[in-house]
LUMFI-10440 format. One record per residue (C-alpha): x, y, z; residue in three letters. Coordinates in steps of 0.1 Angstrom, whole numbers, plus 2048, in hexadecimal, padded with zeros to 3 digits. Example, Ala and Ser with C-alpha at 12.3 -4.5 7.8 and 13.67 -1.06 7.14 Angstrom:
2
87B7D384Eala
8897F5847ser
//
This chain:
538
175BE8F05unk
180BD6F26unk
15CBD1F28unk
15ABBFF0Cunk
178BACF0Funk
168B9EF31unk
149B95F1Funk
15AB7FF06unk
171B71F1Aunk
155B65F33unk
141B5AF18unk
15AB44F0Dunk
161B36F30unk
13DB2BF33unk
140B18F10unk
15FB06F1Dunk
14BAFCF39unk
12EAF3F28unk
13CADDF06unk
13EABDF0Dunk
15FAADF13unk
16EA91EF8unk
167A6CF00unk
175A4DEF5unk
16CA2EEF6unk
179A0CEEEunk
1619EEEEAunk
15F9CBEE1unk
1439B2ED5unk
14E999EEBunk
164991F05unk
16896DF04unk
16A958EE6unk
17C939ED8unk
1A093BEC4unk
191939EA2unk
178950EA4unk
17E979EA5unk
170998EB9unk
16A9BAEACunk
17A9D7EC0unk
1689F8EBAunk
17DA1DEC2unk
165A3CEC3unk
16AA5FECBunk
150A71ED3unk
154A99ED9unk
174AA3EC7unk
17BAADEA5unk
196A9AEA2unk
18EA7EE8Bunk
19DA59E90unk
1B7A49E76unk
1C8A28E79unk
1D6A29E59unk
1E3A41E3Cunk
1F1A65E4Aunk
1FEA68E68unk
1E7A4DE7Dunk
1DCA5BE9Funk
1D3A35EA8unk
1F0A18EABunk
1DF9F8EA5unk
2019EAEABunk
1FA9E8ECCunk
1E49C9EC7unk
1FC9B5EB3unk
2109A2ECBunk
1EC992ED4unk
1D7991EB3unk
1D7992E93unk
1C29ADE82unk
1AA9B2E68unk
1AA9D2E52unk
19A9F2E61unk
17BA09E5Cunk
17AA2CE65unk
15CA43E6Aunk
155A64E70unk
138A78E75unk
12FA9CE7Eunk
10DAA6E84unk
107ACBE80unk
0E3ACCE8Bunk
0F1AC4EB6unk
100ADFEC9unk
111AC6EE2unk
123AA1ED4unk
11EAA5EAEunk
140A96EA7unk
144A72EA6unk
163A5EE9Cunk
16CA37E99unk
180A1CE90unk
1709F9E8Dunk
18C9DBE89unk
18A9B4E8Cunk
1A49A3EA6unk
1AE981EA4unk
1BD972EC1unk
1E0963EBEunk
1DB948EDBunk
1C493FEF8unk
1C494DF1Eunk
1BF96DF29unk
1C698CF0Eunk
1C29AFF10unk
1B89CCEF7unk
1D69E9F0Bunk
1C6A0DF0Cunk
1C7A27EEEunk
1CDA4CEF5unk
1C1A67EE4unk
1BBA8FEE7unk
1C5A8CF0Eunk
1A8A6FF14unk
1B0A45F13unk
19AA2CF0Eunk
197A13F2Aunk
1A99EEF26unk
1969D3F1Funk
19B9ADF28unk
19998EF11unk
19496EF1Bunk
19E959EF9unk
193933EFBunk
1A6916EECunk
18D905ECCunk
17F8EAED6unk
18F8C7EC1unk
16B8BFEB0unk
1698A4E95unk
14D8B4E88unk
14F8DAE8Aunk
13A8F4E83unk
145904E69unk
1688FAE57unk
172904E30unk
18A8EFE18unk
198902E02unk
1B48F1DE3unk
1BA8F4DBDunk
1AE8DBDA5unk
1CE8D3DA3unk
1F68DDDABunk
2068D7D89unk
1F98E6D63unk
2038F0D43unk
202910D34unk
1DB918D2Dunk
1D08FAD3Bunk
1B18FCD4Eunk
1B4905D78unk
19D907D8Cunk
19A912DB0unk
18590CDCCunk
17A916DF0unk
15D8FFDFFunk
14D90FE24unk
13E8EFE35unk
1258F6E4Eunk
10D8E4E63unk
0FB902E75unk
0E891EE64unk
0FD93FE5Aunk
0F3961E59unk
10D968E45unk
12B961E30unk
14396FE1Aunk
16796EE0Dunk
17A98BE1Cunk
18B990DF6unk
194985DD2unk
1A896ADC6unk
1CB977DC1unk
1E8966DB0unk
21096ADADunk
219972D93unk
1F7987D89unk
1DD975D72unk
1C8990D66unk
1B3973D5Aunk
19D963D75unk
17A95CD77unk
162955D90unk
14E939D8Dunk
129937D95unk
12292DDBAunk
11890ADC5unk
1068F9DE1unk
1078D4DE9unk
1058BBE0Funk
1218A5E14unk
126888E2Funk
14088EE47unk
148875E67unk
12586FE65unk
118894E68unk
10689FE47unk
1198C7E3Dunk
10B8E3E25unk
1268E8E0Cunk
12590DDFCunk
143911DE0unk
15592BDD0unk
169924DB7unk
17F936D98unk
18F92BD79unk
1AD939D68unk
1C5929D4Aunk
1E7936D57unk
1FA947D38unk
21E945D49unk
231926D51unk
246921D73unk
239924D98unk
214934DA1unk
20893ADC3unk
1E293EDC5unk
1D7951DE3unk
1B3947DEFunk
19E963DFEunk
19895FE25unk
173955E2Dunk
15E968E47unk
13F959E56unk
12795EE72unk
10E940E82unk
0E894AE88unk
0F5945EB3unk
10A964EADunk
12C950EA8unk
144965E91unk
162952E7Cunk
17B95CE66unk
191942E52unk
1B094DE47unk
1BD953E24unk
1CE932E14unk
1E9932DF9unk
1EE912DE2unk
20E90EDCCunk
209904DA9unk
2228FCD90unk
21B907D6Bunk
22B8F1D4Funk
239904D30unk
22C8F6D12unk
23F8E0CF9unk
24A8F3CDDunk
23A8E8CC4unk
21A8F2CD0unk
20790BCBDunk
1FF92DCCEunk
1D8926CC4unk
1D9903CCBunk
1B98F7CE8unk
1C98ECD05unk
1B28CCD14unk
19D8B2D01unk
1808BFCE7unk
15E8ACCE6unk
1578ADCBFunk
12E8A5CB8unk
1238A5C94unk
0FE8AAC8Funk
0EC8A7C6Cunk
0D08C0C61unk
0C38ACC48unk
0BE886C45unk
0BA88AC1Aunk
0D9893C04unk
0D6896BE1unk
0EF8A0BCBunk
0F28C6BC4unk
0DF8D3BE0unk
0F08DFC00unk
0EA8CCC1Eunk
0F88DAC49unk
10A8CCC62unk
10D8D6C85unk
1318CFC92unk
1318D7CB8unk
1518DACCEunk
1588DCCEEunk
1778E4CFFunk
1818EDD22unk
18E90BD17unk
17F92CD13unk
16B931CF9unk
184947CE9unk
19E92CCE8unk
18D918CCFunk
19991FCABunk
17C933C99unk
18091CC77unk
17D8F8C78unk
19E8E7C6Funk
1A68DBC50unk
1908BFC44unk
1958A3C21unk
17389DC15unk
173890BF2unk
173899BCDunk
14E88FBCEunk
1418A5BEAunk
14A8CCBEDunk
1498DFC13unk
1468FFC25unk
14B904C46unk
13D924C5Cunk
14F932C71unk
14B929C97unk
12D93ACACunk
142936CD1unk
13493ACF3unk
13C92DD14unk
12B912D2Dunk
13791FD4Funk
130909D72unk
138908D92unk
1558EAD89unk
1648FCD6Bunk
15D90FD4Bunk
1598F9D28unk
15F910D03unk
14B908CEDunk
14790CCCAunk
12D903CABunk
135905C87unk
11E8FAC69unk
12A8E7C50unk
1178EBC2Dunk
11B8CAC17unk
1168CEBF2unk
11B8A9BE4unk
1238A5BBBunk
116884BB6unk
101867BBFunk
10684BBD7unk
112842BFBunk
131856C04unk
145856C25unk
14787BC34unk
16C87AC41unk
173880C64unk
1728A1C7Bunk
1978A2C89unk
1A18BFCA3unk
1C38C5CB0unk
1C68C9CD0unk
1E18C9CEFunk
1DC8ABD06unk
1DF8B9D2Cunk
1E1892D35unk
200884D1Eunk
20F8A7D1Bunk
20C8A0CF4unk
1FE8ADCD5unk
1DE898CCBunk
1C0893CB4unk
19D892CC0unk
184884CA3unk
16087EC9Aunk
15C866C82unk
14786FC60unk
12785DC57unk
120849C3Aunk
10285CC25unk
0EE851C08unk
0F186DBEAunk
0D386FBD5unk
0D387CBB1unk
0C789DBB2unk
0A78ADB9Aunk
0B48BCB79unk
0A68DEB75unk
08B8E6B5Bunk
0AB8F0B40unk
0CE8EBB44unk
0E38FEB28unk
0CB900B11unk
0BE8D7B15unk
09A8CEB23unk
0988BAB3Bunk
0848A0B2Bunk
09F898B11unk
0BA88DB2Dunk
0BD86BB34unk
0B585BB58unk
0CF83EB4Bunk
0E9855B42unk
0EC865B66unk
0EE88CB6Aunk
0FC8A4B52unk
11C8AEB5Cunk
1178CCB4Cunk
0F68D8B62unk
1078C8B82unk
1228DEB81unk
10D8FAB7Bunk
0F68F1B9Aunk
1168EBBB1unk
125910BA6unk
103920BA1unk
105916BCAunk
12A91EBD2unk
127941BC1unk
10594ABD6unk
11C942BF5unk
139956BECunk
122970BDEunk
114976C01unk
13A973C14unk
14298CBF7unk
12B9A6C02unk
12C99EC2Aunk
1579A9C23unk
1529C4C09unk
1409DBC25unk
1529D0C40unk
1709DAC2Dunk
1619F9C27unk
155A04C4Dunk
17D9F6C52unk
186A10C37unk
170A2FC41unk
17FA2AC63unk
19FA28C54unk
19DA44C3Funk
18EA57C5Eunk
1A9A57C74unk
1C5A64C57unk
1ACA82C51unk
1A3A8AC6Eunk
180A83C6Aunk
168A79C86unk
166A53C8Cunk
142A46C93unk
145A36CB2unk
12FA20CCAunk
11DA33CE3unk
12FA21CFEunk
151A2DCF8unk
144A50CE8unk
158A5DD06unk
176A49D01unk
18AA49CE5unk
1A7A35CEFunk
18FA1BCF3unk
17EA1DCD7unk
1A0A23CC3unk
1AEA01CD4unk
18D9F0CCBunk
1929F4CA5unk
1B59EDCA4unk
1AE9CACB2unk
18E9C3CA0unk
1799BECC0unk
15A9C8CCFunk
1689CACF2unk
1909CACFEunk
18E9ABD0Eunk
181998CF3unk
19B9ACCDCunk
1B89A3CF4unk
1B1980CF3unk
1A797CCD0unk
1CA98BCC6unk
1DF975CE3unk
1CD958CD1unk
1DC95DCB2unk
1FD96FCB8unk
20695FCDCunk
20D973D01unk
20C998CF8unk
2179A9D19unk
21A9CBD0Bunk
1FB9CBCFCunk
1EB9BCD1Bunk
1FC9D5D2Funk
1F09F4D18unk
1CC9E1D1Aunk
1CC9DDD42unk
1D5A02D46unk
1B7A0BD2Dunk
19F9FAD44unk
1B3A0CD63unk
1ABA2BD55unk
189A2ED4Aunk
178A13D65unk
194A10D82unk
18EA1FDA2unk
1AFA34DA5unk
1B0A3ED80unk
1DAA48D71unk
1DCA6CD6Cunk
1F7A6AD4Eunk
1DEA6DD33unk
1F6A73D18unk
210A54D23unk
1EFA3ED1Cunk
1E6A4FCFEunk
20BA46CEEunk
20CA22CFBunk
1E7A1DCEBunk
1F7A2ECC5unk
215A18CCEunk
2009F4CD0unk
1EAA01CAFunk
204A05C9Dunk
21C9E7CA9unk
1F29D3CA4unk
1F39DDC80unk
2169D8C72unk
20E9B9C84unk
1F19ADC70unk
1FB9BBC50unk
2239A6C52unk
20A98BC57unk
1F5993C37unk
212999C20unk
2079BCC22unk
1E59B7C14unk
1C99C7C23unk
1B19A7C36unk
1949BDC2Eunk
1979C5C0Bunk
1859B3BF1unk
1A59AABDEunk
1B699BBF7unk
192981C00unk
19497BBD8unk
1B4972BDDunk
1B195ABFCunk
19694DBECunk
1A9943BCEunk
1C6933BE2unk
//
């Protein structure tokens, strides 16, 4: 036994002696380097299992240290073990970006860990040099300081260089205060500008939001990171600009576009004659989000002597590097009653003028068009053809017949498009008081609260729903919030764990959405083939 004991104990000596003992290192990329530029310091352990942490739990590492000299970037850790080495298969590090506060002489102190310290390391921080024409400089600024409520923003941040880069990026998104869940990235942009003589690549990024809230916004600009082909490493620091957000008078509708419309009128058809239908493109563009523009064309007087349908709008969005333009196309179909030249009255949208701060008309005037008389058919209520009169004009009879025999084939088909999406409305309905299995799209098979959130707004996606309802109802922050924490749980990275809390604030916005829309329909049902009759008929 004492034998033993020996052996083991001198076995154990001799591994003592032979592991190797923990290293660690500190290291920098450079040692010299101007005041707006950075180094990278670089901590590894080499040996121990003790793994490095300069943040979260109990941090073995105080960065601290370094603060009264720089400012620094946010960390990286690493850790590997290798199980395939007897001797040095643990590795450790922290990698960190340091900013020097001033020029002269700085140091990076010692760190200490598991009984071993890394060794100091000197600085030697330059003063920039005052160039006219740098290297490398960004301008960064908002479109503008002062907006109204869903007016058109857009932001910008425009890296200038005059040396090639091996790379560049923003070290972040655009934030804002308060949060607008809202913003988009524009596509990027290149262009060369002129300055003191010295010809700069321009590279933008830019975003675009349409502030919902009124009062102060501060828009915080990523910081911009770039490194020169001849090694030199920048970092430009995050920018905020103030902006102040103008409520919006009063009497402004919630739908109302917010910014001038472009109206273009387009003809099919150079020939009208009367009882046959004849289109009209009407095209407008807003700078607005497609969204934003009203889905019927408003209200327009054509005369006795002409009827009109209008198509709902097809919407889509032009999005560039200097802002995003909504646009939307309706066709109008023109039946006219009776020969001659008749003057189509104007196009006139309402719109909210960004300039005046007032409540204005934009217009496209109506063309003057030559009405031909129509063919007769072969028989109209029982009369040949032959035995009208070319003197005596039209029947009145058979054009009336001609004009409805057209009107009813269009309602007809609106009819039918209604009836069975009142009835898929129904069977879903119907579905969810029974108990019965709702069919659902493939994508959200898996997620019911989505897909239960999808029907109540009447959208194919929640985004579109959200906005689509905020459009016609106004700000909605409860059912924004209940729609953010949707997205949070099915596609966010840290996902809530309070299933059932989400499941009740989702029943809660259904139900709130559909007392909602049915106070609004007298209690009619939108879908239902009484209530179109009856719109119809109004």
């Amino acid at each position: 036994m004492v034998t033993a004991l020996r052996v083991l104990l001198l076995s154990a000596s001799l591994w003592a002696v032979a592991a190797p003992a923990a290293q660690f290192t500190a290291t920098v990329d450079r040692s010299e380097l101007y005041q707006d530029e950075y180094l990278v310091l670089t901590l590894a352990l080499v040996n121990s299992d003790t793994r490095l942490r300069a943040e979260g739990v109990k941090p073995n590492i105080d960065l601290t240290l370094l603060t009264d000299q720089f400012d620094l970037g946010a960390p990286t850790s690493d850790y590997r073990f290798n199980i395939n080495r007897e001797r040095g298969r643990s590795t450790s590090g922290i990698v960190v970006q340091l900013f020097p506060r001033r020029a002269g002489m700085l140091q990076i102190p010692p760190f200490t860990i598991d009984g071993v310290s890394s060794a100091p390391l000197p600085i030697r921080v330059l003063a920039p040099a005052t160039d006219r024409t740098p290297e490398v400089f960004v301008r960064s600024a908002v479109a503008s300081t002062s907006v109204w409520q869903r007016e058109q923003l857009v932001v910008y941040s425009d890296l200038y260089h005059r040396v090639e880069l091996t790379s560049a990026k923003t070290g972040g998104q655009l934030e804002t205060e308060p949060v607008d869940p809202d913003i988009r990235l524009l596509p990027k942009s290149e262009r060369s500008e002129t300055i003191n003589g010295v010809e700069y690549r321009v590279a933008r990024n830019a975003w675009v939001m349409f502030p919902p809230h009124s009062g102060g916004l501060a828009v915080h600009l990523p910081d911009v990171w770039i490194e020169t082909a001849q090694g030199r490493k920048q970092r430009f620091p995050v920018r905020t600009e103030n902006v102040t957000v103008k409520p919006l008078p009063a009497d402004v509708p919630a739908g109302m576009v917010v910014g001038k419309p472009d109206i273009a009128a387009t003809a099919q058809s150079s020939v009208y004659a009367t009882g046959r239908m004849a289109s009209w493109d009407i095209t407008v563009r807003a700078p607005v989000l497609d969204i934003a523009i009203p889905a019927e064309l408003p209200l327009i007087d054509f005369p006795a002597a002409l009827k009109a349908y209008a198509s709902n709008a097809k919407r889509a969005n032009d999005i560039r590097s200097d802002g995003t333009t909504g646009i939307a196309s309706y066709t109008l179909a023109l039946i006219p009653a009776q020969p001659g030249r008749l003057s189509l009255p104007p196009i006139r949208f309402p719109y909210f003028d960004p300039a005046r701060g007032v409540i204005d008309i934009a217009s496209a005037d109506g063309p003057e068009i030559e009405v031909a008389r129509g063919e007769l058919p072969p028989s109209i209520d029982g009369v040949p053809a032959s035995a009208a009169s070319d003197t005596a004009g039209p029947s009145p009879t058979g054009m009336s017949n001609l004009i409805w025999q057209g009107v009813a084939l269009i309602f007809a088909a609106l009819w039918l498009v209604t009836l069975w999406r009142w009835k898929r409305h129904r069977t879903i309905a119907s579905a969810g008081k029974t108990g019965a299995a709702v069919t659902m799209s493939p994508r959200f098979a898996g997620r019911p609260l989505i897909q239960t959130m999808l029907d109540a707004l009447r959208s194919e996606t929640l985004e579109r729903g959200l906005a689509e309802w905020e459009q016609h109802h106004g700000i909605d922050e409860p059912l924004r919030t209940t729609v953010r924490r949707l997205q949070e749980h099915y596609y966010g990275k840290t996902r809530p764990g309070d299933a059932a809390a989400l499941r009740a604030a989702v029943d809660t916005a259904v139900t709130r959405i559909r007392n909602t829309r049915t106070a609004a329909t007298d209690g009619r049902d939108d879908w239902s083939p009484a209530s179109f009759t009856a719109r119809v008929q109004s």
